[in-house]
C-alpha positions as CSV (number, residue, x, y, z in Angstrom):
1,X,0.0,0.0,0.0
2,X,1.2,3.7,0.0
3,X,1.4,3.6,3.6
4,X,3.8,0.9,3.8
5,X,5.6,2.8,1.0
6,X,5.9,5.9,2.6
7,X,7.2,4.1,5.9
8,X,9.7,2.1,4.0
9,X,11.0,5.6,2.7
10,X,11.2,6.8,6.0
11,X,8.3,9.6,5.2
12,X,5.9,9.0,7.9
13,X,6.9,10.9,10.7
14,X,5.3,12.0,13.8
15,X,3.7,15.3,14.7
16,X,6.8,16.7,15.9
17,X,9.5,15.7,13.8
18,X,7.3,17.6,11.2
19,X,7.7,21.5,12.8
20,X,9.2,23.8,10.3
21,X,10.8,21.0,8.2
22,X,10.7,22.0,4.8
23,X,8.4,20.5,1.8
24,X,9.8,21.8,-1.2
25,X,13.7,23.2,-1.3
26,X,14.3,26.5,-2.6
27,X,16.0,25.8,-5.9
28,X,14.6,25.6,-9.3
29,X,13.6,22.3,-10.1
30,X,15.0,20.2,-12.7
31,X,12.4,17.7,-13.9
32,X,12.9,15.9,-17.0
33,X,10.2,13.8,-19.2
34,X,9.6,10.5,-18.0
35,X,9.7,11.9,-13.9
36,X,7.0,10.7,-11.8
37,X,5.8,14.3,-10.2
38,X,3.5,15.1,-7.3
39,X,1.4,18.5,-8.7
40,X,-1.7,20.9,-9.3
41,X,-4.5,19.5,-11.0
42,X,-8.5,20.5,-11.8
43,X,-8.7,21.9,-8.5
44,X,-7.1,19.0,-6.4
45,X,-4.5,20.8,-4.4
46,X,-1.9,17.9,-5.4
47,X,-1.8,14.8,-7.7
48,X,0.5,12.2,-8.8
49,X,1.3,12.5,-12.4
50,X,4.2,11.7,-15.2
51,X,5.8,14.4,-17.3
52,X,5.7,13.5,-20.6
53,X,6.9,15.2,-24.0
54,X,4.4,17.5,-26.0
55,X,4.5,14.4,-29.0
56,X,2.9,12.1,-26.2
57,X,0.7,14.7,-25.6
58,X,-0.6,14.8,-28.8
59,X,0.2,18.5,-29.3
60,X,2.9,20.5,-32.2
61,X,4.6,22.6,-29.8
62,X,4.6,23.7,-26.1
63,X,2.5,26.6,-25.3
64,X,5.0,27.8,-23.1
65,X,8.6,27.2,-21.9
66,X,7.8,27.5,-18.6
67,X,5.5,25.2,-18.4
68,X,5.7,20.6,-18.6
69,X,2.9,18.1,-20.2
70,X,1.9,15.6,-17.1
71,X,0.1,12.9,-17.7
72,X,-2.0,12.4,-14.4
73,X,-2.3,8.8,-12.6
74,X,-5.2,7.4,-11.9
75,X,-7.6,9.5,-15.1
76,X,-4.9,9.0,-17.6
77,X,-5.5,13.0,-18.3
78,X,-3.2,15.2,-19.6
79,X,-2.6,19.2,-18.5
80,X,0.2,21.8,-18.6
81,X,1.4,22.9,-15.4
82,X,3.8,25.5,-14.2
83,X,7.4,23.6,-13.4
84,X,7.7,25.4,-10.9
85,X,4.5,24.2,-9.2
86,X,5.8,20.6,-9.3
87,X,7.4,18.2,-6.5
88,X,9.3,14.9,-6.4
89,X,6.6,12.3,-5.7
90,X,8.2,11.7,-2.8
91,X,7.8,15.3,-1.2
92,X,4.4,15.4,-2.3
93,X,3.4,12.4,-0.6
94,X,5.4,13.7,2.5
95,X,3.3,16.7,2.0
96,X,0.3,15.1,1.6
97,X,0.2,12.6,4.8
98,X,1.5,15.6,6.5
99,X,-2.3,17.5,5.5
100,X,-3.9,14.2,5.8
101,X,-2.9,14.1,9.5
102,X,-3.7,17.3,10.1
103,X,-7.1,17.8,8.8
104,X,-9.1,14.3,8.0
105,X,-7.5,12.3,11.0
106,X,-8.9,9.0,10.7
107,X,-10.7,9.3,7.4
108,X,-10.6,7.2,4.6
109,X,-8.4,8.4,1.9
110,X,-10.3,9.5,-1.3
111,X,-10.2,5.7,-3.4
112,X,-9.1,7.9,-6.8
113,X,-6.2,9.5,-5.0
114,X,-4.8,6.2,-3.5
115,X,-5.1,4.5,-6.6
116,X,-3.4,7.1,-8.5
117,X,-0.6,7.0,-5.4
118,X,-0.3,3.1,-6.5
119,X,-0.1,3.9,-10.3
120,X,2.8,5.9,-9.2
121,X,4.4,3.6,-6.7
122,X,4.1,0.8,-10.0
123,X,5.6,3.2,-12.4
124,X,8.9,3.6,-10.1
125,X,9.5,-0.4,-10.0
């Protein structure tokens, strides 16, 4: 599951190990196509997805250098997204269970997300 995942990487941490430790570092990023990405998408705060190159996404040219293709786990969709607005999939899902803990303790997570999380997790074996 993306639970044990997240343990094996040493990212579940308790309440206070997670004061004022940093999500995303201050640098530019440097993703490249074919990087499995945690981002913005339709109004989800964050999302697995896959960058891909503007040929897989099925357009002539890039609307903007600033901005990557992902291909979204889970609804196969594809979107342009701000690089700079991306993380590793492995600081988003730090992030993430750090919300998660915060806000919905105890809920279920939503089933889309957690399978898109697994499409991820298979994508990195």
């Amino acid at each position: 599951s993306a639970e044990d995942f997240l343990r094996e990487q040493n990212l579940l941490y308790d309440e206070e190990s997670m004061i004022d430790s940093p999500v995303v570092p201050p640098e530019p990023r440097d993703f490249k196509v074919g990087d499995v990405i945690w981002g913005p998408v339709n109004g989800s705060p964050s999302w697995p997805g896959k960058l891909v190159s503007s040929d897989e996404a099925g357009v002539s040219n890039s609307k903007s250098k600033d901005k990557v293709w992902v291909c979204w786990f889970g609804t196969r969709q594809i979107s342009q997204v701000e690089g700079y607005k991306l993380k590793t999939l492995s600081e988003g899902l730090e992030s993430h269970h750090r919300e998660r803990k915060k806000s919905r303790r105890g809920r279920k997570m939503n089933t889309s997300l957690e399978k898109a999380i697994q499409e991820a997790m298979a994508e990195l074996d």
